[in-house]
DORODREN-726748 format. One line per 8 residues: number of its first residue (from 1); their letters; for each residue z, x, y of N, C-alpha, C. Coordinates in nm, 2 decimals, padded with zeros to 4 digits. Layout:
<rs>
NUM> A> Z/X/Y/Z/X/Y/Z/X/Y  ... $
</rs>
This chain:
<rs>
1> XXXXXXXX> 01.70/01.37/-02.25/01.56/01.37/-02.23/01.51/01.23/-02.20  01.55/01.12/-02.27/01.51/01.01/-02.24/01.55/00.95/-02.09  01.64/01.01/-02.03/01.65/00.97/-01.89/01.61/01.02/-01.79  01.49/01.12/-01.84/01.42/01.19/-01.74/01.29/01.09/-01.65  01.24/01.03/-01.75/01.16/00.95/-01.65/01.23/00.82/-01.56  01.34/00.79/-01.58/01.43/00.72/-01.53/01.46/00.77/-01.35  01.47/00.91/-01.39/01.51/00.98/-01.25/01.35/01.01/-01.18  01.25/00.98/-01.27/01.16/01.00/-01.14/01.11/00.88/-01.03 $
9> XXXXXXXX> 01.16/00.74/-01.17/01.14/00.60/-01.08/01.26/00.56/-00.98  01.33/00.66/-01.01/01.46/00.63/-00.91/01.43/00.74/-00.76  01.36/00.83/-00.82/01.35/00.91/-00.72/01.21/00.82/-00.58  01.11/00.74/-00.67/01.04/00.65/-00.63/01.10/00.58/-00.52  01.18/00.53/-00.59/01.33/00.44/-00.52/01.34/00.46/-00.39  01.41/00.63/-00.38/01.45/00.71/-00.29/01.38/00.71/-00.20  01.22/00.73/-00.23/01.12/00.81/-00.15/01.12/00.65/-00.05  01.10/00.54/-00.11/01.10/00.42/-00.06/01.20/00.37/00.05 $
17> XXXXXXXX> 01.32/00.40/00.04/01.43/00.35/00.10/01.39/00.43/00.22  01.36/00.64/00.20/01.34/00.70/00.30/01.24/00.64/00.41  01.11/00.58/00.33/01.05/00.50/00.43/01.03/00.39/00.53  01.18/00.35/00.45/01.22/00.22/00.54/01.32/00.27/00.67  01.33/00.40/00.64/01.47/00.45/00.74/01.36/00.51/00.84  01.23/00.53/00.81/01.16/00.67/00.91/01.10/00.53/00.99  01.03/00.40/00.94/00.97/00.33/01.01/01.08/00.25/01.12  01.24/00.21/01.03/01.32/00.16/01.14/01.37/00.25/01.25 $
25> XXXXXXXX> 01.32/00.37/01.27/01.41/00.48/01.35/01.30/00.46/01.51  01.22/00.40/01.50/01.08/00.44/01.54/01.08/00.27/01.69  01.15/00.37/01.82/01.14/00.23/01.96/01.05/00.26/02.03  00.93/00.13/02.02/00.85/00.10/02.10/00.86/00.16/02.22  00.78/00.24/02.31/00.70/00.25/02.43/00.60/00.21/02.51  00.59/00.13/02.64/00.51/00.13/02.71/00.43/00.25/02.80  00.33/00.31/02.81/00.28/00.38/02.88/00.19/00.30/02.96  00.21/00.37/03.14/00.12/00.26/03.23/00.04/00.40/03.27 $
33> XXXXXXXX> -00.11/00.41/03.26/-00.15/00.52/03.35/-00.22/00.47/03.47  -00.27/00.54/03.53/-00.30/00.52/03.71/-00.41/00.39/03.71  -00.51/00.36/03.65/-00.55/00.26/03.67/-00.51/00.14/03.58  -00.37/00.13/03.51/-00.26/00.00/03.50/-00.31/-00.01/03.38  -00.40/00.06/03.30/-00.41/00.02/03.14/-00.28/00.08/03.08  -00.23/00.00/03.01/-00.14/00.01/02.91/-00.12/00.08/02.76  -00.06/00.17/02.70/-00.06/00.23/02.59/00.05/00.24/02.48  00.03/00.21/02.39/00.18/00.18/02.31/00.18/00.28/02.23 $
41> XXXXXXXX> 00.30/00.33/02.22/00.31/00.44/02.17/00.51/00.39/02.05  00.47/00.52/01.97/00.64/00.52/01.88/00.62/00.65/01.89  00.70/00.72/01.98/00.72/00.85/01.98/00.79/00.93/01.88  00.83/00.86/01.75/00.92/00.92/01.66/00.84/00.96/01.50  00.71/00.92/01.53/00.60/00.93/01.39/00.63/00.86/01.34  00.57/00.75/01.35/00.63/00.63/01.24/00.54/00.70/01.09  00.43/00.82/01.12/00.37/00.87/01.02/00.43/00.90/00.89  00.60/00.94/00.93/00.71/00.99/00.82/00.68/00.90/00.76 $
49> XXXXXXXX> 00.66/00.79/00.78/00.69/00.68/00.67/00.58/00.66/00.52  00.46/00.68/00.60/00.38/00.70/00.54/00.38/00.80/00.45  00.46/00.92/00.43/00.43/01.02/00.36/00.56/00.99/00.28  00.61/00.92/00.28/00.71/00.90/00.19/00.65/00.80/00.11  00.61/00.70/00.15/00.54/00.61/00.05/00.43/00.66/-00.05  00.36/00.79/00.03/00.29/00.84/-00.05/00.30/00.97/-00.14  00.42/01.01/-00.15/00.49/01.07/-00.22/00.57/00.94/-00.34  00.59/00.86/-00.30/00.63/00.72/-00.37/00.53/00.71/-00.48 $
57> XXXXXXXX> 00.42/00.66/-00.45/00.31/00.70/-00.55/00.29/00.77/-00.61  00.31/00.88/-00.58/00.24/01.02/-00.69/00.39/00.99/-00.76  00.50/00.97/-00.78/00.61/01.00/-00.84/00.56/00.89/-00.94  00.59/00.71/-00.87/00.54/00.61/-00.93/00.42/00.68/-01.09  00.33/00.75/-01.03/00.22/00.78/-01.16/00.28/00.88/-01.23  00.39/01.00/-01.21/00.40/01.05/-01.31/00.52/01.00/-01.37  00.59/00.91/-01.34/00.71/00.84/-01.42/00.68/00.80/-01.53  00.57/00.77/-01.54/00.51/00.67/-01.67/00.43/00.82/-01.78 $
65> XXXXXXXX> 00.36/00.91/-01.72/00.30/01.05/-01.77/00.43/01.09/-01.80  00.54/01.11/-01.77/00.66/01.20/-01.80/00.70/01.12/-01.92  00.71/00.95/-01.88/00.76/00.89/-02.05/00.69/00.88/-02.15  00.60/00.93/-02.12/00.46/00.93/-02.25/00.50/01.08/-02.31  00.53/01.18/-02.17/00.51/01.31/-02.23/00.64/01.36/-02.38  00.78/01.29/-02.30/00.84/01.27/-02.36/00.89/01.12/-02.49  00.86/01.10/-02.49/00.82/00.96/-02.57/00.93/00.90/-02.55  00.95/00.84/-02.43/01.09/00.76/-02.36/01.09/00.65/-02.32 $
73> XXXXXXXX> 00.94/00.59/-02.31/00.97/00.44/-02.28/01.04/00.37/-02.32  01.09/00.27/-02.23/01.18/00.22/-02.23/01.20/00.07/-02.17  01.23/-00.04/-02.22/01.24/-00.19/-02.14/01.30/-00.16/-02.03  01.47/-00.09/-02.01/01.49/-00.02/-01.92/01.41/00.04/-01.80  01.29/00.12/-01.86/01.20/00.18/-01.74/01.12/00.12/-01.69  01.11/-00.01/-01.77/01.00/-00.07/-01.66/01.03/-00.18/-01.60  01.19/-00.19/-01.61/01.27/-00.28/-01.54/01.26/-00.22/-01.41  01.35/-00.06/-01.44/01.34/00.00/-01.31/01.25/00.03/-01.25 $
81> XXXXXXXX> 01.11/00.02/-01.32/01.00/00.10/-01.23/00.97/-00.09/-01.14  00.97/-00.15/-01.15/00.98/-00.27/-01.09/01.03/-00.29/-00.97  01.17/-00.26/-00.99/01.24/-00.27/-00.88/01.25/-00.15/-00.82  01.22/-00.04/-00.81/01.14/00.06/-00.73/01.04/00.05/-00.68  00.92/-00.05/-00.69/00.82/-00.04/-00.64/00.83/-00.14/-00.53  00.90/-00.29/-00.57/00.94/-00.40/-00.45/01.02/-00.29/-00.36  01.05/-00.19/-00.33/01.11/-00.15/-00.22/00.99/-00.03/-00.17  00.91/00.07/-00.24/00.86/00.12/-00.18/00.71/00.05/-00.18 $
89> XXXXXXXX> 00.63/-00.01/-00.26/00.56/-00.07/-00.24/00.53/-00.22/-00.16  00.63/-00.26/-00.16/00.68/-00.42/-00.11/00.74/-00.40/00.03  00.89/-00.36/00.04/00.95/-00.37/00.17/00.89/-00.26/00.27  00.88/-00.14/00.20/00.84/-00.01/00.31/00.74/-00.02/00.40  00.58/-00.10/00.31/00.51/-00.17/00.35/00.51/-00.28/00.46  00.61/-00.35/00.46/00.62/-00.50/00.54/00.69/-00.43/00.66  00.78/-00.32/00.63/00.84/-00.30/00.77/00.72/-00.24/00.84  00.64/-00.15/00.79/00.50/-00.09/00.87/00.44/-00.24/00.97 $
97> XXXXXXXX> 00.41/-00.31/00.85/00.32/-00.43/00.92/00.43/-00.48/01.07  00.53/-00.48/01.04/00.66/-00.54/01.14/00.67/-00.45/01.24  00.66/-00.34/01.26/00.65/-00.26/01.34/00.54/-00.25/01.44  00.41/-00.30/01.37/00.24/-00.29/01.41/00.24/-00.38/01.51  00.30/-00.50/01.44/00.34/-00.65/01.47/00.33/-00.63/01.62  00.50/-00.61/01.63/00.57/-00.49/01.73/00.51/-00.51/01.87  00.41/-00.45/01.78/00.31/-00.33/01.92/00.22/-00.41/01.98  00.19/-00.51/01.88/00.08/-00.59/01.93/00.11/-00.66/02.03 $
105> XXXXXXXX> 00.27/-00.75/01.99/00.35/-00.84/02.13/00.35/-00.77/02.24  00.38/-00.63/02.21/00.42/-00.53/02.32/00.39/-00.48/02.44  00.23/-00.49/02.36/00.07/-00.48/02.48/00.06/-00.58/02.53  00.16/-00.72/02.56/00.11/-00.87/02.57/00.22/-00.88/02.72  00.19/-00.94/02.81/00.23/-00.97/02.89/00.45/-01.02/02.86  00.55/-00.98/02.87/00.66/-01.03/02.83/00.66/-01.01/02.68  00.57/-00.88/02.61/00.59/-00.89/02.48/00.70/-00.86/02.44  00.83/-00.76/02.46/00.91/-00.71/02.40/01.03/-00.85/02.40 $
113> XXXXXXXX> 01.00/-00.95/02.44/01.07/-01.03/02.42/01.02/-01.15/02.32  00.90/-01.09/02.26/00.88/-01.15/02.17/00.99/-01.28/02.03  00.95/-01.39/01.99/01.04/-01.46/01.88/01.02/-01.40/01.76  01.10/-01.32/01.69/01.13/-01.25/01.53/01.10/-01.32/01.50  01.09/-01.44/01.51/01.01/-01.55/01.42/00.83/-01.49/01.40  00.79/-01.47/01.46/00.62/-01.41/01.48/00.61/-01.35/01.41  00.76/-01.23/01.37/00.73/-01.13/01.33/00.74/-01.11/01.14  00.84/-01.28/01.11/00.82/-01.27/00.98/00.71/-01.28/00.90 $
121> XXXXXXXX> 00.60/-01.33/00.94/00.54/-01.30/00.79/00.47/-01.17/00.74  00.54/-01.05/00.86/00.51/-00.90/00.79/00.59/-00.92/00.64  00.68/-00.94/00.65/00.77/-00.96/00.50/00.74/-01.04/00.42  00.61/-01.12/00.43/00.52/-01.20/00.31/00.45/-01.07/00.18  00.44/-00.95/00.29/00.35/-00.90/00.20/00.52/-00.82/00.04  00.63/-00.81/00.13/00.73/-00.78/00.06/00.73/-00.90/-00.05  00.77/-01.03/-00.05/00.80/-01.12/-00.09/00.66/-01.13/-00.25  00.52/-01.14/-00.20/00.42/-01.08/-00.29/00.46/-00.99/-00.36 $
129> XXXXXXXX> 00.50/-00.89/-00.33/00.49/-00.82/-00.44/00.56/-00.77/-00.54  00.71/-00.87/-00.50/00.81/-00.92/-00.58/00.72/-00.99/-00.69  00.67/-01.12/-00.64/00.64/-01.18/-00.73/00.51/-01.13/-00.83  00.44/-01.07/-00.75/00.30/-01.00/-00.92/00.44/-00.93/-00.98  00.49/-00.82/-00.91/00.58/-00.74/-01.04/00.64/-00.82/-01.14  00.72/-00.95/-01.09/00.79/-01.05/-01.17/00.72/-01.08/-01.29  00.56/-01.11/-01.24/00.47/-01.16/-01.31/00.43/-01.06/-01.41  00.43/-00.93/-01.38/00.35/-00.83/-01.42/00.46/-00.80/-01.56 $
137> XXXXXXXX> 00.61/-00.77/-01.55/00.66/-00.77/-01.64/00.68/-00.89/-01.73  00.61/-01.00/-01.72/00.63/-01.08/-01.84/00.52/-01.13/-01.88  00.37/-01.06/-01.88/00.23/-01.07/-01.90/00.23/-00.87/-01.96  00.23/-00.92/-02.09/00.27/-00.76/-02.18/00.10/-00.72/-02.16  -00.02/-00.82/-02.13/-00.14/-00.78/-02.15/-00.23/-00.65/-02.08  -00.17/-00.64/-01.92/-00.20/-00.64/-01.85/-00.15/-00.43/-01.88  -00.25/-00.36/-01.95/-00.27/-00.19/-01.94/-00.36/-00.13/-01.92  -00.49/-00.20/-01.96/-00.59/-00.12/-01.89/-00.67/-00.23/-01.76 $
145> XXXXXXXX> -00.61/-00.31/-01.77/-00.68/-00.38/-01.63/-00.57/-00.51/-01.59  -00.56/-00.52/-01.45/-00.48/-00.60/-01.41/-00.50/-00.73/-01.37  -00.40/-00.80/-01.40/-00.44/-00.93/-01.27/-00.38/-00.96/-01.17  -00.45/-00.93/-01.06/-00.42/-00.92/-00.91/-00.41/-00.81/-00.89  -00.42/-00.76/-00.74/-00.40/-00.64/-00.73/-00.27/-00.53/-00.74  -00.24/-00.41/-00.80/-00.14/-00.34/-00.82/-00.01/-00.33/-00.68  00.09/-00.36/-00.70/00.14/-00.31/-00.53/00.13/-00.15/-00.51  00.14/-00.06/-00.61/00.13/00.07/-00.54/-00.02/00.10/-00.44 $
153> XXXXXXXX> -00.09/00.03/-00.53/-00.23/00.03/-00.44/-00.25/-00.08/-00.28  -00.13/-00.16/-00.27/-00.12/-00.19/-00.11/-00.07/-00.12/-00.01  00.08/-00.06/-00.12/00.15/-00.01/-00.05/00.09/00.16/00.06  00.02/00.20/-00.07/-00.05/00.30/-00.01/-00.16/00.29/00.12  -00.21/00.17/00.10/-00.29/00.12/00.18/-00.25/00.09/00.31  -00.10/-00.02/00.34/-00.05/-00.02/00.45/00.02/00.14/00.49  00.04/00.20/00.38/00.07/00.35/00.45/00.01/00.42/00.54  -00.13/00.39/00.52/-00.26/00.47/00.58/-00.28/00.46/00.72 $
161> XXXXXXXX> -00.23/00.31/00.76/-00.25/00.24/00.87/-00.15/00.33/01.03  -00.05/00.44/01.03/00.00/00.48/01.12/-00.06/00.61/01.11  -00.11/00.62/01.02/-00.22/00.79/01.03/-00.30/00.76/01.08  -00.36/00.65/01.03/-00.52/00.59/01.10/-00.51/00.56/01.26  -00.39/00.51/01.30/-00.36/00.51/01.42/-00.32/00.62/01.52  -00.28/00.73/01.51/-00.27/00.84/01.56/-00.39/00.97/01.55  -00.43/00.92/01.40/-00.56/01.01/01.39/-00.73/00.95/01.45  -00.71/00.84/01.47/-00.87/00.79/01.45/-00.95/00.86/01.63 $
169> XXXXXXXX> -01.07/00.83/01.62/-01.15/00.85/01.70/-01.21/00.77/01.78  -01.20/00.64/01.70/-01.27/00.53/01.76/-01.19/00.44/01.85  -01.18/00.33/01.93/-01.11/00.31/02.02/-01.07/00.16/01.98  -01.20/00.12/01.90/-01.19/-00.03/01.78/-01.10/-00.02/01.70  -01.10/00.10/01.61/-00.96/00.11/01.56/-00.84/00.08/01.63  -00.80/00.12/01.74/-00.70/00.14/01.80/-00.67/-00.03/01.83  -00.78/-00.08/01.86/-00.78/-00.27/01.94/-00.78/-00.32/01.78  -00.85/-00.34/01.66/-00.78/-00.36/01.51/-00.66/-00.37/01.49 $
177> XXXXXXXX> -00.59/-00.28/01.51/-00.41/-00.22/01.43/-00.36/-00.29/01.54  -00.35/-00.33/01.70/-00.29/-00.37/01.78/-00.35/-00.51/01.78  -00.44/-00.61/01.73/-00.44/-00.74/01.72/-00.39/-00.79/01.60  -00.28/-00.89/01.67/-00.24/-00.94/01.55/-00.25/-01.04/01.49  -00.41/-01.07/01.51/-00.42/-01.20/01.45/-00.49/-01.08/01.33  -00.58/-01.00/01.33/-00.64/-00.91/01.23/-00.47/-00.87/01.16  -00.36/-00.83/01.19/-00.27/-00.81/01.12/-00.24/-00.90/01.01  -00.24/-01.05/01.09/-00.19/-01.17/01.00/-00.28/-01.18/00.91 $
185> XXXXXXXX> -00.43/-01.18/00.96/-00.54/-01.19/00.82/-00.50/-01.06/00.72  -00.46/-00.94/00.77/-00.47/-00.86/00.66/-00.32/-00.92/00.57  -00.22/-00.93/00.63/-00.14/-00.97/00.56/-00.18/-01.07/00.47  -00.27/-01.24/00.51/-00.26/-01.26/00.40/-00.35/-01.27/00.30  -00.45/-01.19/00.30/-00.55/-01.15/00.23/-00.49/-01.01/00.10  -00.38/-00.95/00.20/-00.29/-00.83/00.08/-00.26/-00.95/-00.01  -00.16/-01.05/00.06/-00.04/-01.13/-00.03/-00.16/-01.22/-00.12  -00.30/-01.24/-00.12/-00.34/-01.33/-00.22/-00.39/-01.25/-00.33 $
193> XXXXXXXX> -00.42/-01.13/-00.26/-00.47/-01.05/-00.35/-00.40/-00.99/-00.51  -00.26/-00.98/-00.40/-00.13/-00.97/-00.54/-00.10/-01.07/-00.60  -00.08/-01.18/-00.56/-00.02/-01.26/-00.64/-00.19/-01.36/-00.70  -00.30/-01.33/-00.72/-00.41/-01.37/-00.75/-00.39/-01.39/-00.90  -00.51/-01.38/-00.97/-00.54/-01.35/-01.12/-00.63/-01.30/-01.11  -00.72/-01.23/-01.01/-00.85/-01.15/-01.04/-00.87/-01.06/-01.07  -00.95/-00.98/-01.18/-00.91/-00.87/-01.31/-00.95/-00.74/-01.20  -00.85/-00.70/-01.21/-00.83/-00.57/-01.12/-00.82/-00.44/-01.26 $
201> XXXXXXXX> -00.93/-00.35/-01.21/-00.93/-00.21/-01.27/-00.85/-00.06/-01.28  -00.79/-00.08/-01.37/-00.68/00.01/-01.38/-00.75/00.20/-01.31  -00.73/00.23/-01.32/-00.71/00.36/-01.27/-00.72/00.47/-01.37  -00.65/00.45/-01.50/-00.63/00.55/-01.59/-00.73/00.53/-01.66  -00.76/00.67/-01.72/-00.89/00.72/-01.80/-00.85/00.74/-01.89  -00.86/00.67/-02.00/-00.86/00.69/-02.13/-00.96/00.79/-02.17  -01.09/00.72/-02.18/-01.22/00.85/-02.20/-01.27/00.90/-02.16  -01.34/01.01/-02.17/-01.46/01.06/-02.05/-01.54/01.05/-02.08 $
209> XXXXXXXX> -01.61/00.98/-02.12/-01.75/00.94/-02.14/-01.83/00.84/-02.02  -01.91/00.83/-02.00/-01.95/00.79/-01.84/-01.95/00.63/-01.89  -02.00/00.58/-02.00/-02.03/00.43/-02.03/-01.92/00.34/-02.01  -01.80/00.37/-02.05/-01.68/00.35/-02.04/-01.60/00.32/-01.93  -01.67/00.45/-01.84/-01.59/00.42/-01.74/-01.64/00.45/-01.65  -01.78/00.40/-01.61/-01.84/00.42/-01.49/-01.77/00.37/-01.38  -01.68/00.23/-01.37/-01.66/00.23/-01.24/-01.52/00.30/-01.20  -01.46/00.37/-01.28/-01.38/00.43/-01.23/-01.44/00.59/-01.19 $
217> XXXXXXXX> -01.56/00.65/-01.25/-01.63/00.72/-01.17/-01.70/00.73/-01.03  -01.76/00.59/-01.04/-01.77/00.58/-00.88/-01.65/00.56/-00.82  -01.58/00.55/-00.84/-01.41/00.55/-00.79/-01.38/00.67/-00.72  -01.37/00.74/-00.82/-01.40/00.91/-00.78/-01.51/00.97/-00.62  -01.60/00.98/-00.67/-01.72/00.98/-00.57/-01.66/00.93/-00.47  -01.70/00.78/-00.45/-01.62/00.73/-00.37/-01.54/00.78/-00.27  -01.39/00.80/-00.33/-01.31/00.86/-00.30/-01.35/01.00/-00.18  -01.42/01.08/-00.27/-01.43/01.20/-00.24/-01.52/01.22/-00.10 $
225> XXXXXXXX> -01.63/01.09/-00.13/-01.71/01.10/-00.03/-01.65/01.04/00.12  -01.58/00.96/00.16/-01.48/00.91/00.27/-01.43/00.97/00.31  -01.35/01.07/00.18/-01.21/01.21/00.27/-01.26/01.26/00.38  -01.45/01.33/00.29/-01.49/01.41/00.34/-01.54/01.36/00.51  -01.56/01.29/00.48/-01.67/01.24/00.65/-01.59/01.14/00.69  -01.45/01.05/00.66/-01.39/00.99/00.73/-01.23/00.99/00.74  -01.19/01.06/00.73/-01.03/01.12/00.73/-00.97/01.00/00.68  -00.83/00.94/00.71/-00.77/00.84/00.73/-00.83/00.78/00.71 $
233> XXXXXXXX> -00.94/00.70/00.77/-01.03/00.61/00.72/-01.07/00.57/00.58  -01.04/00.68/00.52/-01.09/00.65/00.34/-00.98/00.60/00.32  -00.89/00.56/00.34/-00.82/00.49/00.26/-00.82/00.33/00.24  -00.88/00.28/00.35/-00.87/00.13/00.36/-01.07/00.12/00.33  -01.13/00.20/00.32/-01.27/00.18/00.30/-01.28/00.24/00.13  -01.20/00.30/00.09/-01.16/00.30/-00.04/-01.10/00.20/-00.13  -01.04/00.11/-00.02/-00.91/00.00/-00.13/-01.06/-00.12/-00.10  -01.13/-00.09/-00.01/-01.25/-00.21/-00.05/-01.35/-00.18/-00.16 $
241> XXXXXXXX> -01.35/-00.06/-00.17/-01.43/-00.01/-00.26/-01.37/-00.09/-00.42  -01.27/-00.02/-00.44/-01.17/-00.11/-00.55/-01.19/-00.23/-00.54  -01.17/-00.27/-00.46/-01.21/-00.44/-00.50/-01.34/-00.51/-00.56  -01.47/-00.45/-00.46/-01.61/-00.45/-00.48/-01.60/-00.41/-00.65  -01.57/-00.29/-00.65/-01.62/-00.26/-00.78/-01.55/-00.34/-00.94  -01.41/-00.42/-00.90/-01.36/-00.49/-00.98/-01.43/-00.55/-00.96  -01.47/-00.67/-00.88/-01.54/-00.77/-00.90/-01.73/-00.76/-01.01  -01.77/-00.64/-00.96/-01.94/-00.58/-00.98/-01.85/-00.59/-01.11 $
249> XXXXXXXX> -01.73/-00.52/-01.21/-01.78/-00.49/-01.37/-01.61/-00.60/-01.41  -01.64/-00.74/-01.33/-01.55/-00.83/-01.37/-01.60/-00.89/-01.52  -01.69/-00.91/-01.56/-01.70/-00.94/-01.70/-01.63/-00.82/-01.79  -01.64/-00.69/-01.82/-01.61/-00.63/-01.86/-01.50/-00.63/-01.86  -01.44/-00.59/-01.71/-01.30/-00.57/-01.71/-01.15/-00.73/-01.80  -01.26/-00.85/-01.78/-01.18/-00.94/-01.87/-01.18/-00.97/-02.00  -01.28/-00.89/-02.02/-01.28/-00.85/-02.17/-01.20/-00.82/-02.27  -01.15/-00.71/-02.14/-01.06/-00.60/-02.19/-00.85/-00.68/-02.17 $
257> X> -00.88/-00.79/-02.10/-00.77/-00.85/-02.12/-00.66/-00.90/-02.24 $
</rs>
């Protein structure tokens, strides 16, 4: 019984590795239509990847519910929940950005001949989130509120980014995800974000009482309110929300340090 939550951070693992396999399967296309505008396309759903990372998560949250349920924590498990997350939250992640990258050279005059060189610092945001996890297991303090931001909460976030690109409506979106100087800022605004110290709000509810935990209430709301009137979109106007709202109940939440 004790190695049951073992097999769900490994299965974390899995879900992660799958996403590195659905995002590298995925070759660039140029589309030229009649008046010579250009369209980039990955005919292969680079979307798979995304649902694997986000299946990555939901596993990631009950691996820790499962060792509680069965009373199995373990040094062991949070070794391994570690090194499960640098691959589905860290690399799965970076290959997305490297792929975006990609697309951006692609639409550029002689893009596919782009220098790999350009293309490394998608793998900054991997490299980050090696290091908060590093950090995260030898700072025992860090349960109901974090320092820096979580990587499951990036990872999810760069997940969002090839649904948002095949689903959106707006056309800004589309010129966003294919400029890569906006890529490079988001990257390194992820990577300060993780490796920061700024008291980031855990997620789990201990009580239900509203005083306690109002900002994870409006979390909720939040949440609920984006799905509804902004598809895809809620998820990167949600991960700002998170932020805003660490910041608005930052006394509190370092209290709780």
């Amino acid at each position: 019984m004790k190695q049951i939550p073992n097999l769900f951070t490994l299965l974390n693992l899995v879900f992660g590795c799958m996403a590195i396999v659905a995002t590298l399967q995925n070759g660039i296309t140029i589309q030229i239509d009649a008046d010579g505008s250009q369209f980039i396309d990955i005919p292969e759903k680079i979307w798979m990847a995304s649902l694997f990372i986000g299946l990555a998560g939901v596993v990631d949250f009950l691996d820790g519910f499962v060792a509680r349920l069965f009373n199995a924590t373990s040094a062991m498990g949070e070794q391994l929940d570690s090194l499960a997350d640098v691959v589905s939250f860290g690399v799965a992640p970076s290959m997305i950005i490297y792929q975006f990258l990609r697309m951006s050279y692609a639409s550029e005059t002689n893009g596919i001949e782009t220098s790999v060189l350009l293309l490394i610092p998608a793998f900054f945001i991997a490299a980050a989130a090696a290091y908060r996890l590093a950090k995260f297991n030898l700072d025992k303090s860090q349960s109901t509120v974090f320092k820096g931001v979580p990587t499951p909460a990036i990872g999810i976030l760069v997940a969002s980014f090839p649904l948002i690109y095949w689903h959106a409506q707006y056309e800004i979106v589309y010129q966003l995800l294919l400029n890569k100087w906006v890529l490079y800022a988001i990257v390194l605004v992820l990577c300060l974000l993780m490796v920061g110290n700024m008291s980031i709000m855990s997620l789990k509810i201990k009580y239900l009482n509203v005083k306690d935990n109002l900002h994870l209430y409006l979390m909720v709301v939040a949440g609920v309110v984006f799905s509804i009137s902004l598809g895809w979109l809620a998820v990167p106007l949600l991960f700002v929300t998170y932020i805003i709202l660490s910041l608005v109940f930052k006394k509190k939440l370092s209290s709780q340090l």
